[in-house]
N, C-alpha and C positions, 0 to 999 in steps of 0.2 A: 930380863933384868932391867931396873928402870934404872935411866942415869941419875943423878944426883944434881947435877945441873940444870936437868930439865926440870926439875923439881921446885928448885931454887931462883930459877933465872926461866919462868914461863915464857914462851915464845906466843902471839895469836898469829895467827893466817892477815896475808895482805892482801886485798880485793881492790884495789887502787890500780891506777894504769900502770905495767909493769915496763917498769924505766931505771935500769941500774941505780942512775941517783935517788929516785922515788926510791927501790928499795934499801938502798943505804941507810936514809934517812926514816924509814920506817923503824929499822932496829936501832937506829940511837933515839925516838922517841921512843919506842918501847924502854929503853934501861935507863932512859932518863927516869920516865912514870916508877920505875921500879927503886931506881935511889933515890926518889922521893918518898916513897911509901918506907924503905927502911928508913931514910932521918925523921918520918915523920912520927913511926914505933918508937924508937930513940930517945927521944922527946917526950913522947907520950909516955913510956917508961919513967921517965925521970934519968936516964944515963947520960944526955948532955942536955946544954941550957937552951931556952927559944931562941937567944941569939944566935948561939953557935947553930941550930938548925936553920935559922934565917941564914943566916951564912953560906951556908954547904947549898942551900937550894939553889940560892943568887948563883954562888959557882955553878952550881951543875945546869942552869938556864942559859948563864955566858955560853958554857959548853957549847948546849943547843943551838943556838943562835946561830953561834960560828960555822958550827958544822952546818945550818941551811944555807946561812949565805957560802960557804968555801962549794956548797953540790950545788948552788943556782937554785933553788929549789924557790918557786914565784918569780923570779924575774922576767919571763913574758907572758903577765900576767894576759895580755889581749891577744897573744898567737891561737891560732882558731888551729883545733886539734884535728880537724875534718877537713885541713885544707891540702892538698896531695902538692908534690913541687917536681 
């Protein structure tokens, strides 16, 4: 039986270096991409206005934002991954 969720809320595979933070921040890009595509249905429906979808995106980008700087996510941007310690 297929979940309902998974249906609704697709997940892709992460091929990225595998780093707790790294994958955190992979699933909240992924549902960020995803509540953009619904405001952007929305909108395109005619159910809410461009503003109010400009709105909700601005939101859900602060969102992201937050959540890369709160994982670190880029901040040593020059740490060489091939250096052993």
């Amino acid at each position: 039986m297929v979940d309902s969720s998974d249906f609704l809320y697709p997940r892709s595979r992460y091929y990225g270096k595998v780093q707790p933070e790294s994958l955190v921040f992979n699933a909240n890009l992924q549902e960020f991409a995803q509540h953009v595509s619904y405001v952007c249905n929305l909108e395109t429906a005619g159910k809410i206005s461009s503003e109010e979808a400009y709105k909700k995106i601005r939101d859900l980008w602060k969102q992201l934002k937050r959540s890369k700087k709160e994982l670190g996510i880029g901040e040593n941007p020059f740490q060489n991954d091939n250096e052993q310690t």
